[in-house]
C-alpha positions as CSV (number, residue, x, y, z in Angstrom):
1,X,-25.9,-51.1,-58.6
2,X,-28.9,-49.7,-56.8
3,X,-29.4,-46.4,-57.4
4,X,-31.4,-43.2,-56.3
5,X,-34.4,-43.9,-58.9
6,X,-34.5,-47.4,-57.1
7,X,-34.9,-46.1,-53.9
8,X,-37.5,-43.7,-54.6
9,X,-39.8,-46.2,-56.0
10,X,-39.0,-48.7,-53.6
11,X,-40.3,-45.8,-50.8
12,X,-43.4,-44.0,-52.8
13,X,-41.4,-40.8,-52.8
14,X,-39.6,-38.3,-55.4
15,X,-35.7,-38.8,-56.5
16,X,-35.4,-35.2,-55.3
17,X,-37.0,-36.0,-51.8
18,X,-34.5,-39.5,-52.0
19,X,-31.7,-37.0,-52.5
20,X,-32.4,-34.9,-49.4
21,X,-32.6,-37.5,-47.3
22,X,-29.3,-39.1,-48.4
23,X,-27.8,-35.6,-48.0
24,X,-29.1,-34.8,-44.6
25,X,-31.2,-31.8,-45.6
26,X,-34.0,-30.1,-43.4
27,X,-36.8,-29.5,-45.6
28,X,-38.3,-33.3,-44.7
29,X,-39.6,-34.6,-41.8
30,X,-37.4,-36.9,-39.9
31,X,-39.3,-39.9,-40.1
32,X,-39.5,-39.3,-43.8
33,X,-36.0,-39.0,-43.4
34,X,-35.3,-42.3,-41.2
35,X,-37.3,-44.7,-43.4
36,X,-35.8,-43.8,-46.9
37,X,-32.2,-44.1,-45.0
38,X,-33.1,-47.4,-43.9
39,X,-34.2,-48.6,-47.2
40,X,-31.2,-47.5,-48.4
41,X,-29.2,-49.2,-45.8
42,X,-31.2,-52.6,-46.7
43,X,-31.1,-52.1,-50.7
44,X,-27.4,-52.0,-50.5
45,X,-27.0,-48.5,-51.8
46,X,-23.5,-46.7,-51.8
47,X,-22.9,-43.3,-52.8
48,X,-21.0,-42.9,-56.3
49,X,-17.5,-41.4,-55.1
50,X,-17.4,-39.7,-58.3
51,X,-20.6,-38.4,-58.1
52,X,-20.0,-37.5,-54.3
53,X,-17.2,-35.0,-55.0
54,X,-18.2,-32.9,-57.8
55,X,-21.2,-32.5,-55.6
56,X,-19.3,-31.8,-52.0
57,X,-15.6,-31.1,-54.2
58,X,-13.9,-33.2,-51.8
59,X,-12.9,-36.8,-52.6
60,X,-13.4,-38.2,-48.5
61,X,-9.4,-39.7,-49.2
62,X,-6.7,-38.5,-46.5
63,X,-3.2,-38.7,-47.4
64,X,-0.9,-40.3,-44.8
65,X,3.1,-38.9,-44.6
66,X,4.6,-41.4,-43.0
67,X,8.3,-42.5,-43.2
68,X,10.6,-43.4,-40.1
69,X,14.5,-43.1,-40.4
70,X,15.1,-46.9,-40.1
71,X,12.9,-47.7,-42.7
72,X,10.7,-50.0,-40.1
73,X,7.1,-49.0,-42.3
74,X,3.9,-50.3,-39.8
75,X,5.9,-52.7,-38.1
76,X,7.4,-49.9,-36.0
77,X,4.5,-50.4,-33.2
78,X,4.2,-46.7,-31.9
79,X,3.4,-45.1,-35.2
80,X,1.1,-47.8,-36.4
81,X,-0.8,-47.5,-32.9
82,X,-1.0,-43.8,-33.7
83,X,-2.2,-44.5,-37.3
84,X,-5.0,-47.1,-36.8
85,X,-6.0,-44.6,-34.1
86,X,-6.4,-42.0,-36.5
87,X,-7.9,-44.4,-39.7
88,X,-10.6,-45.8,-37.2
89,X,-11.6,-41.8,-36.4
90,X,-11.4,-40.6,-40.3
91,X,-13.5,-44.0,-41.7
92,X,-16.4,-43.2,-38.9
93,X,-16.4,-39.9,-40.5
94,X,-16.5,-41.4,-43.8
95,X,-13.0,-40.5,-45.3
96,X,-10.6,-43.6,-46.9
97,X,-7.1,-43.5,-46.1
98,X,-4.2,-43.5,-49.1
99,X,-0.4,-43.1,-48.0
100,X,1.7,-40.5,-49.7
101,X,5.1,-41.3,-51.0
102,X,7.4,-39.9,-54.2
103,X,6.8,-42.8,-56.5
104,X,3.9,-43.7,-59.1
105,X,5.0,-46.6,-60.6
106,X,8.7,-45.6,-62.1
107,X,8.0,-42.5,-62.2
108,X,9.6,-40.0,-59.2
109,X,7.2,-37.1,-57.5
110,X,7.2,-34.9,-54.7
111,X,4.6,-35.4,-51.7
112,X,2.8,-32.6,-52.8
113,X,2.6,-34.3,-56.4
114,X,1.6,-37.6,-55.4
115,X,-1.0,-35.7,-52.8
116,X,-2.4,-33.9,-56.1
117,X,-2.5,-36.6,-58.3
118,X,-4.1,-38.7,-55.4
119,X,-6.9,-35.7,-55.0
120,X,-6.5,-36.1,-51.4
121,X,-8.4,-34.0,-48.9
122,X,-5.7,-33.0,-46.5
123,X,-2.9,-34.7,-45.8
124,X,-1.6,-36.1,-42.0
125,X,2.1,-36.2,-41.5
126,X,4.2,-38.4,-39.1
127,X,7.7,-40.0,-37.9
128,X,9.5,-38.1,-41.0
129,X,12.7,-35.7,-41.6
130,X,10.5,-32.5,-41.3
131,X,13.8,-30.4,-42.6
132,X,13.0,-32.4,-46.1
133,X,12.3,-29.9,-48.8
134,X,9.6,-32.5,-49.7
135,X,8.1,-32.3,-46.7
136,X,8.3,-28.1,-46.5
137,X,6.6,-28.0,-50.3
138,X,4.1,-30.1,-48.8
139,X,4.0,-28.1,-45.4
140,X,3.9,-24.6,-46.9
141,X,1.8,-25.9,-50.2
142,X,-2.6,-25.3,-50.5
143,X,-3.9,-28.7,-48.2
144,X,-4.4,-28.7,-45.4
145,X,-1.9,-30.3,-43.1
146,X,-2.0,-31.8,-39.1
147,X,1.5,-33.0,-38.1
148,X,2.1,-35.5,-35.3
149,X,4.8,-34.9,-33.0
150,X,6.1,-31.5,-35.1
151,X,5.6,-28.0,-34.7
152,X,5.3,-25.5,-37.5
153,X,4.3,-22.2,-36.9
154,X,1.4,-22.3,-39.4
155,X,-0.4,-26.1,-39.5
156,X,-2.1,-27.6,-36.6
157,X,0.1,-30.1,-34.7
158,X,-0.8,-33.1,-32.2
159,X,2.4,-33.6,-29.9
160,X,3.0,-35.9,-27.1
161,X,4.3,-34.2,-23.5
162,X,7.7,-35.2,-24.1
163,X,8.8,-32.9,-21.4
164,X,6.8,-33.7,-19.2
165,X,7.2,-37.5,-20.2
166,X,10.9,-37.8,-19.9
167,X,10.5,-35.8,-16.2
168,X,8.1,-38.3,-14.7
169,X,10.5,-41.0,-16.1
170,X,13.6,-39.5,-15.3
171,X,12.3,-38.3,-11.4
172,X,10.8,-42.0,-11.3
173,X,14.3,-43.5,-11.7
174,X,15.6,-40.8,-9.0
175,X,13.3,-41.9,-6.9
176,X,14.6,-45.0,-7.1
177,X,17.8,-43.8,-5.9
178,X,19.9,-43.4,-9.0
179,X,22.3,-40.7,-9.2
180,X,24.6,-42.5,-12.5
181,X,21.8,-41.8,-15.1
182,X,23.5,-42.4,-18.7
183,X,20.6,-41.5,-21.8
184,X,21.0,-43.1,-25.2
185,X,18.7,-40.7,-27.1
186,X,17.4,-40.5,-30.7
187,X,18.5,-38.2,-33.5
188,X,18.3,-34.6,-34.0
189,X,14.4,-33.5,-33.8
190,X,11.9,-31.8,-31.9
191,X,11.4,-34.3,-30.0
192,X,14.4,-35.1,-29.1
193,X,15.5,-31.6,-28.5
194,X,12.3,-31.5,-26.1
195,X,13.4,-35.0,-24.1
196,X,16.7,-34.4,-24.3
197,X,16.6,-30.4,-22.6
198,X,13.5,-32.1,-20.0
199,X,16.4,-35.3,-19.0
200,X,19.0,-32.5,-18.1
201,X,16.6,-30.1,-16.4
202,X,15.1,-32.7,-14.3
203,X,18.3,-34.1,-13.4
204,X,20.1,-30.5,-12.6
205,X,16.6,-29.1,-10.4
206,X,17.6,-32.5,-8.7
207,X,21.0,-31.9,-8.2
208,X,22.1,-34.3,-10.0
209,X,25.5,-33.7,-12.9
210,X,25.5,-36.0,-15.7
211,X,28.9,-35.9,-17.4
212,X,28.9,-36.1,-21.2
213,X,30.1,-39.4,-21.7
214,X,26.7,-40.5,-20.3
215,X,24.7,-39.2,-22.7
216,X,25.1,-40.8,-26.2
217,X,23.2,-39.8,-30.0
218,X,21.7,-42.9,-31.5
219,X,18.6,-43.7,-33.8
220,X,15.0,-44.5,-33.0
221,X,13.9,-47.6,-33.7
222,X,17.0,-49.2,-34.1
223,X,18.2,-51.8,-31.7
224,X,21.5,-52.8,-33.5
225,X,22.7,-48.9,-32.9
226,X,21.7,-49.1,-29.3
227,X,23.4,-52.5,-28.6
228,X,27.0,-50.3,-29.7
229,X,26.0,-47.3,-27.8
230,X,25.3,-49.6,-24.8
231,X,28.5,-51.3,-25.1
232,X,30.4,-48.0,-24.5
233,X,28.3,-47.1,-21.8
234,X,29.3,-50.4,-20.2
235,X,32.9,-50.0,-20.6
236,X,33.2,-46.4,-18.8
237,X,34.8,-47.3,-15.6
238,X,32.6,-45.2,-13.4
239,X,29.7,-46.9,-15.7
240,X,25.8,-45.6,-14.9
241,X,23.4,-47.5,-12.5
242,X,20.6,-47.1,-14.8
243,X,20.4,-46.4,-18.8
244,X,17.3,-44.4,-20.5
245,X,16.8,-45.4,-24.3
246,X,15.4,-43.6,-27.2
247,X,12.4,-46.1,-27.3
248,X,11.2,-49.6,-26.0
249,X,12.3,-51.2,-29.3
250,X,15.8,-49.6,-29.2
251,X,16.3,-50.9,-25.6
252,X,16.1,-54.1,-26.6
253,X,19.7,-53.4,-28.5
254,X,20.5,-52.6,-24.6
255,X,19.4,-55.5,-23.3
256,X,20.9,-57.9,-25.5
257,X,24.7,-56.0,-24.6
258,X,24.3,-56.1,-21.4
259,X,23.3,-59.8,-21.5
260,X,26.4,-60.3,-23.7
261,X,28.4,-57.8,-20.7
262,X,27.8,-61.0,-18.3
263,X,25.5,-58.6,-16.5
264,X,21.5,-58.8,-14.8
265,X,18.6,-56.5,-15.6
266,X,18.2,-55.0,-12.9
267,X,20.2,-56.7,-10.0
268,X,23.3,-55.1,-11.8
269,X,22.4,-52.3,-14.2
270,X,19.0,-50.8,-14.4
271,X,17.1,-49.6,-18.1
272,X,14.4,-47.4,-18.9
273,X,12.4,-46.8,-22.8
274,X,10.0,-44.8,-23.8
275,X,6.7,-45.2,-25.7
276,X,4.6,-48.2,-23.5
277,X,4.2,-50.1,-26.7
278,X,2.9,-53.4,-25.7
279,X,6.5,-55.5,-26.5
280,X,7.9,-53.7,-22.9
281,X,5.2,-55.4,-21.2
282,X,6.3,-59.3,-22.1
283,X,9.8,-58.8,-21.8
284,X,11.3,-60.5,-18.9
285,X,12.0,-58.1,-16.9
286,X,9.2,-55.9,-17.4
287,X,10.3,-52.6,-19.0
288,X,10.0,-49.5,-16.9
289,X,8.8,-46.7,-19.5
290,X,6.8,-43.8,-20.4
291,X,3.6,-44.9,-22.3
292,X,2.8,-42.6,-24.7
293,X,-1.4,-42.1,-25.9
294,X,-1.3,-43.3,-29.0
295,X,-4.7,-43.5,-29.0
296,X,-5.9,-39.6,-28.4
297,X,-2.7,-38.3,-30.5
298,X,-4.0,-40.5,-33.7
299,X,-8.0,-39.7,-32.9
300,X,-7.3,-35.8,-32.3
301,X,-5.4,-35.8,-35.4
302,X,-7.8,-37.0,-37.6
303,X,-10.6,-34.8,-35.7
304,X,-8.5,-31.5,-36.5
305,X,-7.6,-32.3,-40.1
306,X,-11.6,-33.3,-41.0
307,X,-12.5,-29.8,-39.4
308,X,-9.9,-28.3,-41.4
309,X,-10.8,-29.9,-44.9
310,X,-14.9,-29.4,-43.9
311,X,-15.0,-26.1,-42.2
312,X,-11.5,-24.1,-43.3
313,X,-13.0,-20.9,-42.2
314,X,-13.4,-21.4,-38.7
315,X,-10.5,-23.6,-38.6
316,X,-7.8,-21.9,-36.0
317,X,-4.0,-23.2,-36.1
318,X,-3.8,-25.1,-32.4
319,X,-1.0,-27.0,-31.0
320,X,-2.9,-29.9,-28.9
321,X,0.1,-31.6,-26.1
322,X,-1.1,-35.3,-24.8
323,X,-0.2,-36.6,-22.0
324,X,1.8,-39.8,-21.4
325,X,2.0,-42.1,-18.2
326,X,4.7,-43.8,-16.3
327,X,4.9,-47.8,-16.3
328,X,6.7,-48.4,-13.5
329,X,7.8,-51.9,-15.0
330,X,10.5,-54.3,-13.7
331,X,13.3,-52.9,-14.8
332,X,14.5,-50.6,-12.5
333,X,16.4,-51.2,-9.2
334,X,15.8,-49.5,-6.2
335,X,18.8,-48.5,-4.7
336,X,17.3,-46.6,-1.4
């Protein structure tokens, strides 16, 4: 293992002068400063991690919260857009990812534990049950903390514009000509609190009355739930023109009932998700859906948690909204 000694022969210069260098300090020229970085670069040499954090007390390792409600891990594609997002942001600033969960081996912890025991930095949480005591040790413990998609009145969160979202969809499918607007929505969270208060707004500044038996609680993520829910919808007599679902994965539950209903997407029912994740796009028809930024919620999240871990005292709590945009899609009919 090359080490600072190595270096400093190699260059003609002190271990102390080697040091400054690899630490970014002042007190050397910068072309001092440029060579003895690239001889490092080309003798291979790593900082000891070890080393590294009894110098700076911080170990450059970010814990990641994440745990959906139907179990779906990385596979469920919004999240793990928003995740890679954030990894590729915190590795360019030189912190290594480790994701937080309550076992070690056989043995049970809380978050907060397993953060501790990880030494991790700060900790970003996503996609979870926020009401989890877990989660509130964790929330109200000594890391700091950025949420995604959650609000608590003391950490930093990075939240999509889910009211503004569902209104562009919502007004879209208006637009359209749809009055018969039925909405299959998630469970109980801030976010769906937020879409589900922005689809009845939107529809009542439009004049539009959604009775209640158009508006069914179901589970993100999870198609089979959707295909039941859907099912219902179909069988209301007065049945909707056009059905919103919690997300693009869910509606594909939706699609598959109302293939087994003996019915066309759109020519006889029209749908709507929500997300833009790139399955939406290579369905036949093309989903009509609200893409959300995956990109700037897991970058922005993984900007304010390094500021928080490397400069805590001018650190301010913020709530950062992103904006999503409308894909028009496929699969909505236009009734005008």
């Amino acid at each position: 293992m090359v080490s600072i000694k190595d270096i400093s022969i190699r260059c003609g210069v002190s271990v102390a002068t080697v040091s400054k260098a690899l630490n970014n300090h002042n007190d050397i020229s910068e072309a001092t400063k440029k060579h003895i970085l690239k001889v490092a670069r080309e003798m291979g040499y790593f900082p000891n991690s070890f080393a590294r954090a009894l110098k700076t007390n911080r170990t450059y390792n970010i814990g990641v919260l994440f745990v959906d409600e139907a179990q779906s891990g990385l596979t469920h594609e919004y999240f793990a857009n928003v995740l890679d997002s954030f990894k590729v942001e915190a590795e360019s600033h030189g912190y290594d990812i480790t994701f937080i969960n309550k076992h070690m081996g056989l043995n049970k912890m809380s978050y907060y534990e397993h953060s501790k025991y990880r030494g991790v930095d700060g900790v970003v949480i996503a996609c979870i049950d926020f009401s989890d005591p877990d989660v509130l040790e964790l929330i109200n413990g000594d890391l700091p903390v950025v949420t995604i998609d959650h609000v608590f009145d003391n950490r930093t969160a990075i939240i999509s514009d889910n009211v503004k979202g569902m209104r562009d969809l919502i007004t879209y499918i208006y637009q359209m000509g749809h009055r018969k607007i039925a909405y299959i929505h998630g469970a109980d969270s801030s976010v769906t609190q937020n879409r589900v208060g922005s689809f009845y707004k939107t529809l009542s500044e439009l004049g539009v009355d959604i009775p209640d038996k158009y508006v069914k609680s179901g589970i993100y993520h999870d198609a089979e739930t959707t295909y039941k829910l859907t099912k219902e919808l179909l069988s209301i007599k007065d049945r909707p023109t056009c059905i919103v679902f919690p997300d693009d994965f869910s509606c594909i539950g939706g699609i598959n009932a109302i293939k087994d209903y003996g019915l066309s997407i759109p020519d006889d029912i029209s749908v709507a998700g929500y997300d833009g994740v790139l399955l939406s796009q290579v369905l036949d028809p093309k989903i009509t859906t609200l893409k959300q930024d995956t990109k700037a919620l897991g970058k922005n999240a993984a900007l304010k948690l390094i500021e928080l871990i490397e400069n805590p005292k001018a650190s301010i709590i913020e709530r950062i909204v992103i904006e999503g945009k409308l894909i028009q899609g496929e699969s909505v009919r236009n009734l005008n």
